[in-house]
N, C-alpha and C positions, 0 to 999 in steps of 0.2 A: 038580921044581918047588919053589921057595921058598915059604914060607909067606908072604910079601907076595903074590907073584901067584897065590895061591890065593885068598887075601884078597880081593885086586883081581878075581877073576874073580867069584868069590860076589858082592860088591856090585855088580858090572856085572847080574848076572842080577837081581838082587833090583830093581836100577834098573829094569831089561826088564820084568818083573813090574807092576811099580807103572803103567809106563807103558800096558802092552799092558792092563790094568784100566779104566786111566782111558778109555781110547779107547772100551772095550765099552760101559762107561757111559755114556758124552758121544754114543754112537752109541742108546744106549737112551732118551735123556731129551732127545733134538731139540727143540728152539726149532720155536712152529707158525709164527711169521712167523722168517723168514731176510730179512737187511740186505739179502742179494744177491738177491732176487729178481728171477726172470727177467720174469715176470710183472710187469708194467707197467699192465695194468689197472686204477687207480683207485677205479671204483665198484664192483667184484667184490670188489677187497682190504677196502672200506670195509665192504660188507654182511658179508663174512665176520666182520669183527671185530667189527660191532654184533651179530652174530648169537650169538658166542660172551662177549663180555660181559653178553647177555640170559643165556647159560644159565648164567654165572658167577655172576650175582646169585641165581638158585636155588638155589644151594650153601647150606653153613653158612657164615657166616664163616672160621672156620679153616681148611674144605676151598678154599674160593676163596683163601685168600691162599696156601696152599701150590701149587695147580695153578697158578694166575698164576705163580707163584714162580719153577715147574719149567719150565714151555713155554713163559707170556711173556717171561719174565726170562732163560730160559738157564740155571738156575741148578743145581746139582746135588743131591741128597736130604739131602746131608753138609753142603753150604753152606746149604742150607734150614734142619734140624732146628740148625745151630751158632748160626744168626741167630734162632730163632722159642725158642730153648732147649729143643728136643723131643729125642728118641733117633732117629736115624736110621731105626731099625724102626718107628716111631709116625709118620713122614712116611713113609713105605711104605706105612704102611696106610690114612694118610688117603688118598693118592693111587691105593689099590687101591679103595677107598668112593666115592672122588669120581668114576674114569672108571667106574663102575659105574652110580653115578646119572644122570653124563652122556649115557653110551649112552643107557640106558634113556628118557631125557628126548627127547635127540637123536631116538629111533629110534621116538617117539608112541608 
């Protein structure tokens, strides 16, 4: 085997890698309202979301802009800390603080 297609094989995985990551991620950080919903219900979709912008307001600031960020927005913890100028690990952890408080809120 030449060392081009040894080259070329290494970068094809490292591509695989990158890709098969992002998926785990995008699969770990789901959007709570989805464009495609199937669910057509109106006032269910409406109370849901006045329901969770109530317990958003409870947050601190910074926890609600990052949680809005991640779930309402779609957004990923990499796109979040690049926009808010945080470390990746400091939106991990706001976001590990915030569904912590929100259980707990959620669950009286």
């Amino acid at each position: 085997m030449s060392a081009y297609e040894e080259y070329k094989r290494e970068i094809y995985r490292i591509g695989w890698r990158i890709q098969y990551k992002a998926r785990k991620v995008r699969a770990r950080e789901f959007p709570l309202f989805d464009n495609h919903t199937t669910d057509h219900n109106f006032t269910a979709i409406s109370d849901t979301k006045i329901w969770i912008q109530d317990l958003l307001s409870q947050l601190p600031p910074q926890g609600s802009t990052i949680i809005s960020k991640l779930y309402l927005q779609d957004m990923t913890e990499h796109e979040v800390a690049k926009e808010l100028h945080l470390s990746q690990q400091a939106v991990n952890k706001w976001k590990k603080r915030m569904i912590q408080i929100l259980s707990q809120t959620a669950n009286f």
